[in-house]
C-alpha positions in Angstrom: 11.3 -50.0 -34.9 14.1 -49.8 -32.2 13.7 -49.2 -28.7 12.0 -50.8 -25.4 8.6 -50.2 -27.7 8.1 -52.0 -30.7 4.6 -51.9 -33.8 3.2 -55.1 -35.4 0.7 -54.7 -38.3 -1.9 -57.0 -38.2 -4.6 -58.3 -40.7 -8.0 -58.8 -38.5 -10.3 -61.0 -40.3 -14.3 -60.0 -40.8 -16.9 -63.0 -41.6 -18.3 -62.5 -45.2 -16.0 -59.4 -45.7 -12.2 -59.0 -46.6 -9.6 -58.2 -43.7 -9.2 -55.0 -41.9 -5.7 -53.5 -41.1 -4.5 -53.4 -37.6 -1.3 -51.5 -35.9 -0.2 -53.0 -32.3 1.9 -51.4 -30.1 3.4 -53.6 -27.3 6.6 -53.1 -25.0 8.9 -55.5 -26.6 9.2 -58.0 -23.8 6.5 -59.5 -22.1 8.3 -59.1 -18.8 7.4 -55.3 -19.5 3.9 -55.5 -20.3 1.3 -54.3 -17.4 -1.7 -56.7 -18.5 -3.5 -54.2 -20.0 -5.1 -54.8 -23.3 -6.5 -51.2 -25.0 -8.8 -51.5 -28.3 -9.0 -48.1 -30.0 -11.2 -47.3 -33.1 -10.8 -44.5 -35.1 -12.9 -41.1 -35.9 -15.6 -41.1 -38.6 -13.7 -38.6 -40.7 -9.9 -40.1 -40.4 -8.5 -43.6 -40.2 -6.4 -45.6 -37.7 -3.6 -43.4 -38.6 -5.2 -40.2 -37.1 -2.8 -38.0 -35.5 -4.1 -38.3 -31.8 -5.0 -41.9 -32.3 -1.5 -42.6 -32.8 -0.1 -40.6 -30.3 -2.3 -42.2 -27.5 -1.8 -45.9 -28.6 2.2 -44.8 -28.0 2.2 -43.6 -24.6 0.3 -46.3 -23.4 2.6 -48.7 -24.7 5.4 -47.0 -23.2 3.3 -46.9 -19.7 3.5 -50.9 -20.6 0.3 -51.8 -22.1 -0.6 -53.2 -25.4 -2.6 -50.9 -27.6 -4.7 -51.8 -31.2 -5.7 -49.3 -33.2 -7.8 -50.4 -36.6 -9.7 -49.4 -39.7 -13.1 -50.4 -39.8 -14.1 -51.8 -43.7 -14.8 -48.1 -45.2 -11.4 -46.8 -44.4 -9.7 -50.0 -45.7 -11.6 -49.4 -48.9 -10.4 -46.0 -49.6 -14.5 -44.7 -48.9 -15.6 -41.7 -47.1 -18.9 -42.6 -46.1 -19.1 -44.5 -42.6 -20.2 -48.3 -42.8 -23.6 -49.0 -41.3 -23.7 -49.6 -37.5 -24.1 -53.2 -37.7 -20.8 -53.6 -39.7 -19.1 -51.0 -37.4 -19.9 -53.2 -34.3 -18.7 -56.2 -36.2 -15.0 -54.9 -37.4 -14.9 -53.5 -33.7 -15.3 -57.0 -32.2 -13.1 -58.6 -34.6 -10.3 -55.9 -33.5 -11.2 -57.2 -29.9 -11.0 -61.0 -30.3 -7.8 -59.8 -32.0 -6.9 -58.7 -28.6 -8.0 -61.4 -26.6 -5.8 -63.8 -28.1 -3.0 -62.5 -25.7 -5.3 -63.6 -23.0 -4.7 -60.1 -21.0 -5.6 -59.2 -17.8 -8.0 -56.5 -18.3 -9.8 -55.0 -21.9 -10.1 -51.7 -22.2 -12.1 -50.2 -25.4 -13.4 -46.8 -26.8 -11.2 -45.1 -29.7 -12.0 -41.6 -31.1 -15.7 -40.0 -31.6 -17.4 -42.8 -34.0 -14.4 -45.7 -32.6 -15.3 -44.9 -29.3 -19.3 -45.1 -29.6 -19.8 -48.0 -31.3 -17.5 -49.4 -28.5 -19.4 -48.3 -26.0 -22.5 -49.6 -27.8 -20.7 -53.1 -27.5 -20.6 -52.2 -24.0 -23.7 -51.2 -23.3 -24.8 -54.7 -25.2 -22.7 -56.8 -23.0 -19.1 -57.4 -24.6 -16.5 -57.8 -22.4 -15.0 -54.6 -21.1 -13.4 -53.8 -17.9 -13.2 -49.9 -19.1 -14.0 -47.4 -21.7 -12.2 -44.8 -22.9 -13.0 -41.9 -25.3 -11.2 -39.4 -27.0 -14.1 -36.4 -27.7 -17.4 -38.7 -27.3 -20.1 -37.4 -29.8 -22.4 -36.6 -27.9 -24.7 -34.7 -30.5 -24.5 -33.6 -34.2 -22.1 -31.2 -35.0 -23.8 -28.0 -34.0 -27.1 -29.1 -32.9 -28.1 -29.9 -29.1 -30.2 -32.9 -30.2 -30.8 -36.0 -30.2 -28.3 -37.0 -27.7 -26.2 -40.1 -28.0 -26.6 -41.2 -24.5 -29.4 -43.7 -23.9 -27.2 -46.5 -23.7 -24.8 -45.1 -21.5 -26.5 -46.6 -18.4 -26.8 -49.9 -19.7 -22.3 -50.0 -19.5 -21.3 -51.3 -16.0 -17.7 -50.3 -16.3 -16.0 -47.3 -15.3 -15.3 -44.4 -18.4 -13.3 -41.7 -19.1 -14.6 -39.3 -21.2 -11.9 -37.1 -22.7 -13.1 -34.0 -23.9 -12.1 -30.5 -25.1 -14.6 -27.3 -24.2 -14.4 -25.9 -28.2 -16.0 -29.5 -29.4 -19.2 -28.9 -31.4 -20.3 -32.6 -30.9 -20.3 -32.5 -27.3 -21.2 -29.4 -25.4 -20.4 -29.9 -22.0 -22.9 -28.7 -20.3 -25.1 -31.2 -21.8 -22.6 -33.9 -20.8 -22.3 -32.6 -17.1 -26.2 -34.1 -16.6 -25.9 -37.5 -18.6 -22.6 -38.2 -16.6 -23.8 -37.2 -13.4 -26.7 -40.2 -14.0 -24.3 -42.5 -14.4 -22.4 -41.6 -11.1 -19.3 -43.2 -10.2 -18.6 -45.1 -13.4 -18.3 -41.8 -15.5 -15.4 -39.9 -15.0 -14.6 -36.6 -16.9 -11.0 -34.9 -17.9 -11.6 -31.5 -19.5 -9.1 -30.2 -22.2 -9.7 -26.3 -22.0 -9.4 -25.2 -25.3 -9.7 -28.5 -27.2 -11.9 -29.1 -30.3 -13.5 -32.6 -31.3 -9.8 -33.7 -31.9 -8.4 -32.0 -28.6 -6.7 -29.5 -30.8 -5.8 -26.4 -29.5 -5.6 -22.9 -31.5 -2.0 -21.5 -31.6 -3.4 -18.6 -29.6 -4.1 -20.6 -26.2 -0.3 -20.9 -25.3 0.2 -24.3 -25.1 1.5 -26.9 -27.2 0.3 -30.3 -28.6 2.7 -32.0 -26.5 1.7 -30.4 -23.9 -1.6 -31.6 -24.5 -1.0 -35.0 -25.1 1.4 -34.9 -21.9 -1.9 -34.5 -20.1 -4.0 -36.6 -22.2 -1.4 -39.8 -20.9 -1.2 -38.3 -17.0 -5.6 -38.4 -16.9 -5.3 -41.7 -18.7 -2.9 -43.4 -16.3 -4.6 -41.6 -13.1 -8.1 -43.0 -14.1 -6.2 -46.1 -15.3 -5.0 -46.8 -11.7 -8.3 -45.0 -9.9 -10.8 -47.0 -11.8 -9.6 -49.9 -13.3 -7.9 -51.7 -11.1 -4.9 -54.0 -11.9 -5.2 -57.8 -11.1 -4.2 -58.4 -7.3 -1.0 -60.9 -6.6 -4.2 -62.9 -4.7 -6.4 -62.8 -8.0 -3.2 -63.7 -10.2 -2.8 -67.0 -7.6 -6.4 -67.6 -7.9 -6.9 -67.5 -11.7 -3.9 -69.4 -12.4 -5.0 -72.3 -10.1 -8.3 -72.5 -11.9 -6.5 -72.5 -14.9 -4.8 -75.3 -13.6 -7.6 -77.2 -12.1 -9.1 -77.0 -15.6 -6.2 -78.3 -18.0 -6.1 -81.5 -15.1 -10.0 -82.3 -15.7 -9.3 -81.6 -19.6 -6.8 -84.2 -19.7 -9.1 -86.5 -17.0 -12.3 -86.2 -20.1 
Protein backbone atom coordinates (compact mmCIF):
# COMPACT_ATOMS: atom_id res chain seq x y z
CA UNK A 1 0.00 0.00 0.00
CA UNK A 2 1.20 3.62 -1.01
CA UNK A 3 0.49 6.68 0.72
CA UNK A 4 1.00 8.44 4.35
CA UNK A 5 -1.16 5.14 5.61
CA UNK A 6 0.12 1.93 5.26
CA UNK A 7 -1.64 -2.25 6.41
CA UNK A 8 0.45 -4.96 8.14
CA UNK A 9 -1.17 -8.45 8.45
CA UNK A 10 -0.40 -10.00 11.51
CA UNK A 11 -0.65 -13.58 12.99
CA UNK A 12 -1.89 -13.20 16.83
CA UNK A 13 -1.12 -16.27 18.67
CA UNK A 14 -3.99 -18.11 21.05
CA UNK A 15 -2.67 -20.58 23.99
CA UNK A 16 -3.84 -24.26 23.13
CA UNK A 17 -5.30 -22.98 19.76
CA UNK A 18 -3.81 -22.07 16.30
CA UNK A 19 -3.17 -18.29 15.30
CA UNK A 20 -5.84 -15.76 14.51
CA UNK A 21 -5.41 -13.23 11.52
CA UNK A 22 -4.91 -9.66 12.25
CA UNK A 23 -4.93 -6.42 9.76
CA UNK A 24 -3.12 -3.17 11.34
CA UNK A 25 -3.45 0.01 10.02
CA UNK A 26 -0.78 2.53 11.25
CA UNK A 27 0.35 6.06 9.61
CA UNK A 28 3.60 5.07 8.16
CA UNK A 29 5.92 7.06 10.39
CA UNK A 30 5.89 7.05 13.86
CA UNK A 31 6.45 10.82 13.90
CA UNK A 32 2.62 10.74 12.61
CA UNK A 33 1.11 8.48 15.00
CA UNK A 34 -1.24 10.23 17.87
CA UNK A 35 -0.66 7.51 20.70
CA UNK A 36 -3.67 6.01 20.28
CA UNK A 37 -3.98 2.30 20.07
CA UNK A 38 -7.82 1.07 18.84
CA UNK A 39 -8.70 -2.84 19.15
CA UNK A 40 -11.69 -3.62 16.95
CA UNK A 41 -13.52 -7.04 16.84
CA UNK A 42 -15.72 -8.01 14.37
CA UNK A 43 -19.70 -8.75 14.14
CA UNK A 44 -21.09 -12.28 14.90
CA UNK A 45 -22.30 -12.75 11.30
CA UNK A 46 -19.08 -11.28 9.23
CA UNK A 47 -15.34 -11.34 9.76
CA UNK A 48 -12.57 -8.72 10.29
CA UNK A 49 -13.15 -7.79 6.70
CA UNK A 50 -16.69 -6.39 7.25
CA UNK A 51 -17.41 -3.50 5.28
CA UNK A 52 -17.81 -0.79 8.10
CA UNK A 53 -15.12 -2.51 10.12
CA UNK A 54 -12.76 -1.67 7.51
CA UNK A 55 -13.83 1.61 6.79
CA UNK A 56 -13.51 2.73 10.51
CA UNK A 57 -10.03 1.16 11.22
CA UNK A 58 -9.06 3.55 7.94
CA UNK A 59 -10.08 6.88 9.07
CA UNK A 60 -8.69 6.40 12.28
CA UNK A 61 -5.41 5.68 10.92
CA UNK A 62 -5.55 8.56 8.76
CA UNK A 63 -6.69 10.84 11.94
CA UNK A 64 -3.11 9.17 13.21
CA UNK A 65 -3.88 6.29 15.28
CA UNK A 66 -3.19 2.65 15.00
CA UNK A 67 -6.10 0.45 14.51
CA UNK A 68 -6.34 -3.74 14.77
CA UNK A 69 -9.02 -5.32 13.48
CA UNK A 70 -9.12 -9.41 13.92
CA UNK A 71 -10.95 -12.75 13.45
CA UNK A 72 -11.74 -14.44 16.42
CA UNK A 73 -11.06 -18.68 15.93
CA UNK A 74 -14.64 -19.42 14.17
CA UNK A 75 -14.04 -16.98 11.31
CA UNK A 76 -10.47 -18.17 10.87
CA UNK A 77 -11.84 -21.61 10.58
CA UNK A 78 -14.23 -20.91 7.82
CA UNK A 79 -17.36 -21.76 10.69
CA UNK A 80 -20.57 -19.88 11.10
CA UNK A 81 -21.40 -20.61 14.45
CA UNK A 82 -19.84 -18.05 17.07
CA UNK A 83 -17.08 -19.54 19.48
CA UNK A 84 -18.18 -19.86 23.12
CA UNK A 85 -17.72 -16.67 25.31
CA UNK A 86 -14.75 -17.86 27.12
CA UNK A 87 -12.75 -18.38 23.78
CA UNK A 88 -14.15 -15.04 22.42
CA UNK A 89 -12.61 -13.16 25.45
CA UNK A 90 -9.46 -15.02 24.95
CA UNK A 91 -8.76 -14.22 21.02
CA UNK A 92 -9.94 -10.59 22.12
CA UNK A 93 -7.14 -10.30 24.65
CA UNK A 94 -4.62 -11.83 22.51
CA UNK A 95 -5.55 -9.04 19.74
CA UNK A 96 -4.88 -6.66 22.70
CA UNK A 97 -1.50 -7.78 23.95
CA UNK A 98 -0.92 -7.65 20.24
CA UNK A 99 -1.47 -4.03 20.62
CA UNK A 100 0.37 -3.37 23.66
CA UNK A 101 3.55 -4.36 22.28
CA UNK A 102 3.80 -0.77 20.74
CA UNK A 103 3.59 0.46 24.23
CA UNK A 104 0.79 3.25 23.23
CA UNK A 105 -0.39 5.84 25.07
CA UNK A 106 -3.93 5.12 25.48
CA UNK A 107 -6.13 1.57 24.45
CA UNK A 108 -9.16 1.95 23.15
CA UNK A 109 -11.37 -1.36 22.46
CA UNK A 110 -15.04 -2.27 21.29
CA UNK A 111 -15.42 -3.56 17.45
CA UNK A 112 -18.85 -4.32 15.95
CA UNK A 113 -22.02 -5.87 17.83
CA UNK A 114 -20.43 -9.37 19.19
CA UNK A 115 -16.49 -7.54 18.86
CA UNK A 116 -17.61 -4.88 20.69
CA UNK A 117 -19.48 -6.86 23.74
CA UNK A 118 -17.13 -9.19 24.54
CA UNK A 119 -14.84 -6.15 24.78
CA UNK A 120 -16.67 -4.50 26.92
CA UNK A 121 -17.09 -7.63 29.02
CA UNK A 122 -13.18 -7.46 29.25
CA UNK A 123 -13.91 -4.15 30.49
CA UNK A 124 -16.34 -4.59 32.77
CA UNK A 125 -13.76 -7.56 34.21
CA UNK A 126 -10.93 -5.18 34.57
CA UNK A 127 -8.61 -5.22 31.34
CA UNK A 128 -7.04 -2.31 30.55
CA UNK A 129 -9.02 0.20 28.70
CA UNK A 130 -8.94 3.86 28.57
CA UNK A 131 -12.19 3.76 26.15
CA UNK A 132 -14.81 1.77 24.40
CA UNK A 133 -16.20 2.11 21.37
CA UNK A 134 -19.09 0.35 19.58
CA UNK A 135 -20.34 0.17 16.37
CA UNK A 136 -24.38 -0.97 16.86
CA UNK A 137 -24.05 -2.50 20.64
CA UNK A 138 -26.48 -5.55 20.94
CA UNK A 139 -28.34 -4.64 23.24
CA UNK A 140 -31.13 -7.39 22.88
CA UNK A 141 -32.02 -10.32 20.53
CA UNK A 142 -32.86 -9.49 17.30
CA UNK A 143 -36.48 -8.55 17.63
CA UNK A 144 -37.18 -9.19 21.21
CA UNK A 145 -37.00 -6.50 24.08
CA UNK A 146 -35.44 -9.03 26.48
CA UNK A 147 -32.98 -9.98 28.30
CA UNK A 148 -30.90 -7.00 28.04
CA UNK A 149 -27.20 -7.12 27.64
CA UNK A 150 -26.42 -4.48 30.02
CA UNK A 151 -25.67 -5.71 33.52
CA UNK A 152 -22.11 -5.20 33.18
CA UNK A 153 -22.13 -1.98 31.82
CA UNK A 154 -21.69 -0.30 35.19
CA UNK A 155 -18.94 -2.41 36.25
CA UNK A 156 -16.69 -0.33 33.01
CA UNK A 157 -15.09 2.86 34.46
CA UNK A 158 -14.12 4.33 31.14
CA UNK A 159 -15.91 6.56 28.96
CA UNK A 160 -18.02 4.85 25.72
CA UNK A 161 -19.41 5.72 22.71
CA UNK A 162 -22.13 3.90 21.60
CA UNK A 163 -22.73 4.20 17.94
CA UNK A 164 -26.04 3.35 16.88
CA UNK A 165 -28.58 3.53 14.01
CA UNK A 166 -32.61 4.02 14.95
CA UNK A 167 -33.63 0.92 12.27
CA UNK A 168 -31.31 -1.62 14.48
CA UNK A 169 -33.44 -4.61 15.75
CA UNK A 170 -30.76 -5.47 18.47
CA UNK A 171 -30.88 -2.26 20.11
CA UNK A 172 -34.06 -0.25 20.34
CA UNK A 173 -33.20 3.02 21.57
CA UNK A 174 -35.48 3.74 23.82
CA UNK A 175 -34.35 0.88 25.83
CA UNK A 176 -30.80 2.13 25.61
CA UNK A 177 -31.72 5.83 26.53
CA UNK A 178 -32.43 4.34 30.37
CA UNK A 179 -29.33 1.85 30.71
CA UNK A 180 -27.11 4.89 29.48
CA UNK A 181 -28.52 7.43 31.45
CA UNK A 182 -27.40 4.96 34.70
CA UNK A 183 -24.11 5.06 33.65
CA UNK A 184 -23.99 9.00 33.38
CA UNK A 185 -21.07 10.71 32.18
CA UNK A 186 -19.10 7.66 30.94
CA UNK A 187 -21.78 6.78 28.27
CA UNK A 188 -22.06 8.84 25.46
CA UNK A 189 -24.49 8.25 22.50
CA UNK A 190 -24.15 9.28 18.59
CA UNK A 191 -27.39 8.45 16.73
CA UNK A 192 -27.28 7.44 12.97
CA UNK A 193 -31.01 8.27 11.82
CA UNK A 194 -31.84 5.75 9.58
CA UNK A 195 -29.06 3.19 10.33
CA UNK A 196 -29.64 -0.63 10.79
CA UNK A 197 -27.41 -2.96 13.02
CA UNK A 198 -24.61 -2.26 10.44
CA UNK A 199 -25.42 1.66 10.18
CA UNK A 200 -26.76 1.02 6.78
CA UNK A 201 -29.01 3.30 5.32
CA UNK A 202 -31.93 2.42 2.77
CA UNK A 203 -31.42 4.10 -0.70
CA UNK A 204 -34.61 6.01 0.05
CA UNK A 205 -33.19 8.19 3.07
CA UNK A 206 -31.05 10.53 0.72
CA UNK A 207 -27.83 10.11 1.91
CA UNK A 208 -24.94 8.23 1.09
CA UNK A 209 -22.61 5.62 2.82
CA UNK A 210 -19.86 8.12 2.71
CA UNK A 211 -21.83 10.37 4.06
CA UNK A 212 -22.40 8.19 6.77
CA UNK A 213 -19.15 7.13 7.49
CA UNK A 214 -18.06 10.93 7.21
CA UNK A 215 -20.08 11.22 10.39
CA UNK A 216 -19.27 8.00 11.91
CA UNK A 217 -15.16 9.49 11.89
CA UNK A 218 -16.42 13.33 12.96
CA UNK A 219 -18.42 11.58 16.40
CA UNK A 220 -15.42 9.38 16.80
CA UNK A 221 -12.79 11.99 16.84
CA UNK A 222 -15.26 14.55 18.87
CA UNK A 223 -15.77 11.90 21.66
CA UNK A 224 -12.07 10.96 21.03
CA UNK A 225 -10.82 14.45 22.09
CA UNK A 226 -14.06 15.07 24.67
CA UNK A 227 -13.56 11.88 26.54
CA UNK A 228 -10.47 10.41 26.17
CA UNK A 229 -8.06 12.66 26.70
CA UNK A 230 -4.53 12.56 25.03
CA UNK A 231 -1.43 12.34 27.30
CA UNK A 232 -0.40 15.88 28.58
CA UNK A 233 3.32 17.19 27.62
CA UNK A 234 3.54 17.13 31.87
CA UNK A 235 2.33 13.34 31.90
CA UNK A 236 4.74 12.50 28.83
CA UNK A 237 7.73 14.16 31.18
CA UNK A 238 6.50 12.24 34.07
CA UNK A 239 6.20 8.71 32.57
CA UNK A 240 9.29 8.90 30.74
CA UNK A 241 11.31 9.86 34.00
CA UNK A 242 9.81 6.86 35.69
CA UNK A 243 10.69 4.94 32.92
CA UNK A 244 13.95 6.10 33.44
CA UNK A 245 14.29 5.84 37.11
CA UNK A 246 13.32 2.14 36.55
CA UNK A 247 15.92 0.97 33.78
CA UNK A 248 18.72 2.79 36.44
CA UNK A 249 17.53 0.47 39.50
CA UNK A 250 17.24 -2.54 36.78
CA UNK A 251 20.71 -2.21 35.96
CA UNK A 252 21.58 -1.32 40.03
CA UNK A 253 19.78 -5.27 40.86
Amino acid sequence: MTGPMAERSVSIPIAENSPVSGVIHAPRTRAKRSGVAVVLGHGAGADMNAPLLVDVAERLAARGHSVLRFNFVYKELGQKAPDRPPLLEKVYEAAIAQMLEDRPERLLIGGKSMGGRIASLLAARGVRADGLLFLGYPLHPAGKRAPLRDEHLPAIPAPMLFLQGTRDPLCDLALLRPVLKRLGKRATLHVVEGGDHSLELLKSAGRTREDVLEEIDLAIDGWLKARVRPMTAATKKTTAATKKTSMRRARAD
